[in-house]
C-alpha positions, -999 to 999 in steps of 0.1 A, spaced: 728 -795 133 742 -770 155 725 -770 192 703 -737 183 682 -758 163 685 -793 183 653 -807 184 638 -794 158 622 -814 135 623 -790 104 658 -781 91 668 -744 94 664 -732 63 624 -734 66 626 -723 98 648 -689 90 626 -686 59 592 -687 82 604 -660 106 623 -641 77 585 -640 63 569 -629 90 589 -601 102 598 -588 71 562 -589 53 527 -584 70 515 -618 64 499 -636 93 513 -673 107 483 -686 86 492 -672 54 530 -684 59 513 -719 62 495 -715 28 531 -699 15 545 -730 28 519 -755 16 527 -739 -18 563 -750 -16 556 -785 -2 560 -778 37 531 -792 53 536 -768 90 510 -756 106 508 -720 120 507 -729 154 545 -745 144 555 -710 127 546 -691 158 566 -710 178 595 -707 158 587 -668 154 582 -664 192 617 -682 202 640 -673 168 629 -642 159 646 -626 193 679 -646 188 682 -636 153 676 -600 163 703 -604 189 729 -614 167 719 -588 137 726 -561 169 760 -577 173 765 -574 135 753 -541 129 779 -509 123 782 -489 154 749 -464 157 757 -427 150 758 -396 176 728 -380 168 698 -397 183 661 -389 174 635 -404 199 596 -399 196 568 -421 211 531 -431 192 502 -444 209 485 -478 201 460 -501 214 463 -533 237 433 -548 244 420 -515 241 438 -495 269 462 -469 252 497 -475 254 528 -459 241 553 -472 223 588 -452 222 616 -454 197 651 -444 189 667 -442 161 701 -426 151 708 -402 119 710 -429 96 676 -449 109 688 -476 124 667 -486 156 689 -478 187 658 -493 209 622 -495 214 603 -496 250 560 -497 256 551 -480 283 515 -473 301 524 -431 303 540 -408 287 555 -388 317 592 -378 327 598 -410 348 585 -430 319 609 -411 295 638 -411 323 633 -450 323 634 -448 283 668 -427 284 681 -451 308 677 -481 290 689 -469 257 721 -455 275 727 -490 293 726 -509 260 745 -483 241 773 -478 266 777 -439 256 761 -408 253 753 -391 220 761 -360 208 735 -346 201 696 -356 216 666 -346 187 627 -351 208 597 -335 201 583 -306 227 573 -328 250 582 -321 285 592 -352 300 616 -351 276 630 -321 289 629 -339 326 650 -370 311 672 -349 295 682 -332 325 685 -362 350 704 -384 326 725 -365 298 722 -330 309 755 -322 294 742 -336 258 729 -311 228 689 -311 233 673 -304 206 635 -299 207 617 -295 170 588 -318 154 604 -309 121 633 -323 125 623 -360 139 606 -370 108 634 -401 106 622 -413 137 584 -407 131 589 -423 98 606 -457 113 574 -460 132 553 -468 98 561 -506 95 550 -509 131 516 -494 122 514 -515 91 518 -547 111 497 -532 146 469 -529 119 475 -564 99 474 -585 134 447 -564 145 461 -553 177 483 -572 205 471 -592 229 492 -578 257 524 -554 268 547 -585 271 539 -603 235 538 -569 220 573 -555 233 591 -593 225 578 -588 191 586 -550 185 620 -558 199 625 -583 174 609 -572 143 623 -535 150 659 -551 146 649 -576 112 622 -556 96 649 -522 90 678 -553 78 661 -560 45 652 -519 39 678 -503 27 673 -467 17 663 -478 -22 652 -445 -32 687 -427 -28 705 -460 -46 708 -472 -84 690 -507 -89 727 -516 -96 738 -507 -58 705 -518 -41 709 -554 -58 747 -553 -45 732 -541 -8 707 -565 -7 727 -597 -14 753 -586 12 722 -582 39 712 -616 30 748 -629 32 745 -612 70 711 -629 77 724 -664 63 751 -660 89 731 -653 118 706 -681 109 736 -702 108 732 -712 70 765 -703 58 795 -705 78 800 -678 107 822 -651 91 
């Protein structure tokens, strides 16, 4: 066993299959442990979040490392949500193909919030894009100008429906755990599932059944490698 799963009493393939589960389906840790049971794994759910809480980042991590290098045209747009009921606001970015450049919670929604947002994507990029889509909003328009002001801005609701539409799975699990519990657990978790959730949904309705098939046993060949159940390739 190779020292990311020293000391671990299960064998990695339950393990990956747990936090492939829970990421990519909105089934709670106790319903993974009935999913299990139903296989023969006795694991309890207090078990499967551990394993969530300290795998699911490193898998993430290494899907990043994997992934093709994000486009120029970046689309960023922020939601509100609930923890503990105070409003917070969760911001994403996403290039012009959907994949998830970065997500950030923050308690406002003002320019040095956004500024802080820009920043941070740019550091982990290491580039600018070409071209920046936001909403009206005007601490986007503050960002803008203290961090890329020599980048395309363009400022339309119409056309950020990609990255209003990659927030959806993160409603669909805010509203099957019922909230989170605070700013900390909820951004570990975003970070993660907002990198594994998108890995196993492929654009199926502009592909054959024929090419999504092909697509979906080449992601899975991706995940076994970063899970470390095939051979690093």
């Amino acid at each position: 066993m190779s020292s990311t799963y020293k000391g671990y009493r299960f064998p990695r393939e339950i393990i990956s299959h747990c936090v492939w589960l829970y990421h990519r389906f909105t089934l709670s840790f106790r319903e993974i442990e009935l999913l299990m049971a139903g296989r023969g794994v006795e694991v309890s759910y207090e078990t499967i979040r551990a394993w969530c809480a300290r795998f699911g980042p490193e898998y993430a991590r290494r899907l990043r490392r994997r992934a093709p290098r994000p486009g120029d045209k970046w689309h960023l747009h922020e939601v509100f949500f609930k923890v503990r009921g105070a409003r917070k606001y969760l911001r994403r970015a996403v290039d012009q193909h959907g994949s998830v450049l970065d997500v950030l919670i923050q308690d406002k929604r003002e320019s040095k919030a956004a500024t802080r947002f820009f920043r941070k994507i740019l550091k982990k990029q290491g580039r600018r894009p070409r071209v920046l889509i936001t909403d009206k909003l005007p601490s986007y328009q503050v960002a803008h100008r203290t961090t890329m002001s020599t980048v395309e801005h363009r400022q339309n609701k119409y056309l950020n429906n990609r990255c209003e539409n990659s927030h959806q799975p993160t409603r669909q699990r805010e509203r099957a755990m019922k909230g989170f519990r605070s700013i900390g657990a909820a951004q570990r978790f975003l970070a993660a599932f907002s990198r594994i959730s998108p890995h196993f949904r492929p654009p199926r309705h502009r592909m054959t059944a024929t090419d999504h098939r092909a697509d979906m046993a080449a992601r899975f060949q991706v995940w076994d490698h970063v899970t470390e159940l095939a051979p690093a390739g």
